[in-house]
C-alpha positions in Angstrom: -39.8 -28.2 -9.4 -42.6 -28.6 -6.6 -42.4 -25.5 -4.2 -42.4 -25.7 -1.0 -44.8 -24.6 1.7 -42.4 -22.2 2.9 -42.0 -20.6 -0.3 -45.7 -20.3 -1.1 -46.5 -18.7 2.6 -44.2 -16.4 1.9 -45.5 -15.9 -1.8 -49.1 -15.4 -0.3 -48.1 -13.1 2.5 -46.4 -11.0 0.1 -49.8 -11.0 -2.1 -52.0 -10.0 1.2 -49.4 -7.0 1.9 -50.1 -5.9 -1.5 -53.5 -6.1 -1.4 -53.7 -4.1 1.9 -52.8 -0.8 0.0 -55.1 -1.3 -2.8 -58.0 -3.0 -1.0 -60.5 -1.5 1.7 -59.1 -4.3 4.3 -61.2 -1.8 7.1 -64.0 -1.6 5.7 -64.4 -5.4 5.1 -63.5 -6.2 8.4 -66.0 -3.6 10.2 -68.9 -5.6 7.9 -67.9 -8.8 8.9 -67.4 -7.7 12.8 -71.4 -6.2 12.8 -72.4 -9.4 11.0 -70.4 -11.6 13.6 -72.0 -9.8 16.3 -75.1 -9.9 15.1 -75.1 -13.6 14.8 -74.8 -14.1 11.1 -72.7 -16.2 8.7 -69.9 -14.7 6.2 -68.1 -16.5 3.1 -64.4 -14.9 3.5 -60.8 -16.3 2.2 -59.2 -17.9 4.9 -55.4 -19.3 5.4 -56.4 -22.2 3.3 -59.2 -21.8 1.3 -62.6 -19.7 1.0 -64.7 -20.7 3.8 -67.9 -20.2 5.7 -67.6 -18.5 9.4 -69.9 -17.5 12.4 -69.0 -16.9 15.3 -67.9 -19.9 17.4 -69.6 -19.5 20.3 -72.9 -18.9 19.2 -74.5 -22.1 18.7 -77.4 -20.3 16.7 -75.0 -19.0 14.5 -73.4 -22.9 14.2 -77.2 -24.3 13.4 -77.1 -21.8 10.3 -73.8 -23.0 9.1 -74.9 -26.9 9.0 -78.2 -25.5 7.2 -76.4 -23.9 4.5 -73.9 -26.8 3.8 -76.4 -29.7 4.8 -74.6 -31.0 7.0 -75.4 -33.0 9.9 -74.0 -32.1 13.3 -72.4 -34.8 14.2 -69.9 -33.6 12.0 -67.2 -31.3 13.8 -66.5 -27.7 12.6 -62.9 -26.5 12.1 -62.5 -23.3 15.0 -59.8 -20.4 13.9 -57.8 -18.4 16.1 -55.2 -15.1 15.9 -52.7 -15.8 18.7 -51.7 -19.2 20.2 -51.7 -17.5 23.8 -54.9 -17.7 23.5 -55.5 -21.9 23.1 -55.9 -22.0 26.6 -59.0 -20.3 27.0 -61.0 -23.1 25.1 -58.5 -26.1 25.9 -59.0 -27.5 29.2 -55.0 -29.0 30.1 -53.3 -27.9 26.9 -50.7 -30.8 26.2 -47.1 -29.1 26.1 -46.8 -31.1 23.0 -49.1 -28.7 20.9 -46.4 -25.7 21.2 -44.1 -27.7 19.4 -46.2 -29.0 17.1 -47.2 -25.2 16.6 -43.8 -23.9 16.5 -42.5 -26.3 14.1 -44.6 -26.0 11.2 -44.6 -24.6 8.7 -48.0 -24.9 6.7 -51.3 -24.2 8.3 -52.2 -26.8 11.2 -55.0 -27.7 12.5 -55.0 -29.6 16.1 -57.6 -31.7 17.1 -58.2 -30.8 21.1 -59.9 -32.9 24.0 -61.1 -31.2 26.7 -62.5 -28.0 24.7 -64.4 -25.5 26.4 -66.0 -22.2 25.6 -67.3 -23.3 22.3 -70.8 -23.8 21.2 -72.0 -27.6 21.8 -72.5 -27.7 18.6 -68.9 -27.0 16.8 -68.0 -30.2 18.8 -67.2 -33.7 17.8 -69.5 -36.4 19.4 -66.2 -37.1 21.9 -65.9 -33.4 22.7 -63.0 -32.6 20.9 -62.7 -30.1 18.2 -60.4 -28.6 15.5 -58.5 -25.7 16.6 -56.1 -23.8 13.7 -53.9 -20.7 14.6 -54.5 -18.3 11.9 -51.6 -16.7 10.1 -53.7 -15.3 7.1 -53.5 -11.3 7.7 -56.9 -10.7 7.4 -58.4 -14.0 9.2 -56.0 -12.2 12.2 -57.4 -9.0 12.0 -61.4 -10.1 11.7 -60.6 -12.5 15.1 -58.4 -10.3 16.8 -61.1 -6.8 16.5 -63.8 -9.9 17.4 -62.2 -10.9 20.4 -63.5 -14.2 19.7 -62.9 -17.4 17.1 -64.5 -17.9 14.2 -65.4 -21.2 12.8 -63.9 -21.9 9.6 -65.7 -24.6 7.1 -65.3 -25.0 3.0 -67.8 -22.9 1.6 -69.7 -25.8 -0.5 -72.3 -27.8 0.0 -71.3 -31.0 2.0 -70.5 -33.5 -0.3 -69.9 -31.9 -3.5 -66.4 -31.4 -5.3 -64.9 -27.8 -4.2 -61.1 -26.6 -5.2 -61.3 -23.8 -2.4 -61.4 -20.9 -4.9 -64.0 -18.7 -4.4 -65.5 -18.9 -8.2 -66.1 -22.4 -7.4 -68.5 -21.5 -4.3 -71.7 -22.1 -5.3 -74.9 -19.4 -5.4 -77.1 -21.5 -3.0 -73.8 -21.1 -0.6 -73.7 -17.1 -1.2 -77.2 -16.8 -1.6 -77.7 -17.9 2.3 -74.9 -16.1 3.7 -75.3 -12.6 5.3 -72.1 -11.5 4.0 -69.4 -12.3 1.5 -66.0 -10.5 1.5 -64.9 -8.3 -1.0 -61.3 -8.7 -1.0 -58.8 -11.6 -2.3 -61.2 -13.4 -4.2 -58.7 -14.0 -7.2 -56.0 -14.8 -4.7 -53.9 -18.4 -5.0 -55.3 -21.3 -3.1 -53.2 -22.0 -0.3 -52.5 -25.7 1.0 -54.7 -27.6 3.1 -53.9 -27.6 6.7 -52.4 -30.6 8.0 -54.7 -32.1 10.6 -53.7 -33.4 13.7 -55.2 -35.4 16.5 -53.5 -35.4 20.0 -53.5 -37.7 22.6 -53.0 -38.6 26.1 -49.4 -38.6 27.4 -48.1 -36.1 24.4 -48.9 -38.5 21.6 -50.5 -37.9 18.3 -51.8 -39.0 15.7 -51.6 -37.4 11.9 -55.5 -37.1 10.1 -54.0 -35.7 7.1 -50.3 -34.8 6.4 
């Protein structure tokens, strides 16, 4: 029988808690803080699956990331946070709706915003909106959290190509350009991808992918 997101989240976050007494979760974190800060690009697990992040603001740092995946730009970048309280620092009018929507899933979610602000130009969709997902991986919280900052979070593949999310399927062109790539979780489960969500004016939405 098919389990359910519920049980997996609670499978995974039972997995991370282990981990933190055997893995240097502190030491990984301070690398990937200095390479934040220093404008550079890191291949870490996230909530989901094993992504490429920069930091979110720095539109530098947003250039690199569409180098390494060949992307183009016009393309929208998925934004992590730690805490919901903080949506309304890069949401300009944050629609009541997106609490509930928040409160009343249970798998990862991302939200697709209008009215953003406070991100680089560049993570943006042509229409100024942008995907915004709350973070409840422990170590995706930590990183932002100490950062005081989001973090964009994007598969860690070259655009185009078939990637399952682990992280033996990231390719060595993708490592080989990064600045860092995390030590810990790399033989963790997958975890589901996050249901995408676009809202709209007057409270309505529409679902990208369930």
């Amino acid at each position: 029988m098919e389990r359910t997101g519920i049980a997996v989240a609670r499978e995974l976050e039972k997995q991370y808690r282990m981990s933190e007494q055997t893995e240097n979760f502190h030491d990984e974190i301070q690398t990937c803080l200095r390479i934040l800060k220093e404008g550079g690009v890191i291949v870490y697990p996230t909530d989901t699956i094993w992504g490429i992040g920069c930091d979110a603001t720095n539109e530098k740092a947003v250039e690199r990331i569409y180098q390494i995946k060949k992307r183009v730009e016009s393309k929208s970048l998925i934004v992590l946070l730690d805490d919901a309280t903080k949506l309304n620092r890069y949401v300009r009018d944050l629609p009541e709706v997106a609490w509930d929507l928040l409160d009343n899933s249970d798998n990862p979610i991302t939200i697709v915003y209008s009215g953003v602000l406070n991100l680089a130009k560049n993570v943006l969709a042509a229409d100024g909106t942008a995907g915004i997902r709350v973070t409840k991986d422990l170590f995706c919280k930590q990183l932002i959290h100490k950062f005081g900052k989001p973090i964009v979070s994007t598969s860690a593949n070259i655009s185009g190509k078939h990637f399952d999310g682990r992280f033996e399927s990231i390719e060595s062109e993708v490592l080989d350009a990064s600045d860092y790539v995390v030590g810990v979780h790399r033989n963790r489960p997958i975890g589901k991808p996050s249901t995408i969500i676009r809202l709209e004016s007057g409270g309505k939405f529409e679902i990208i992918r369930p």
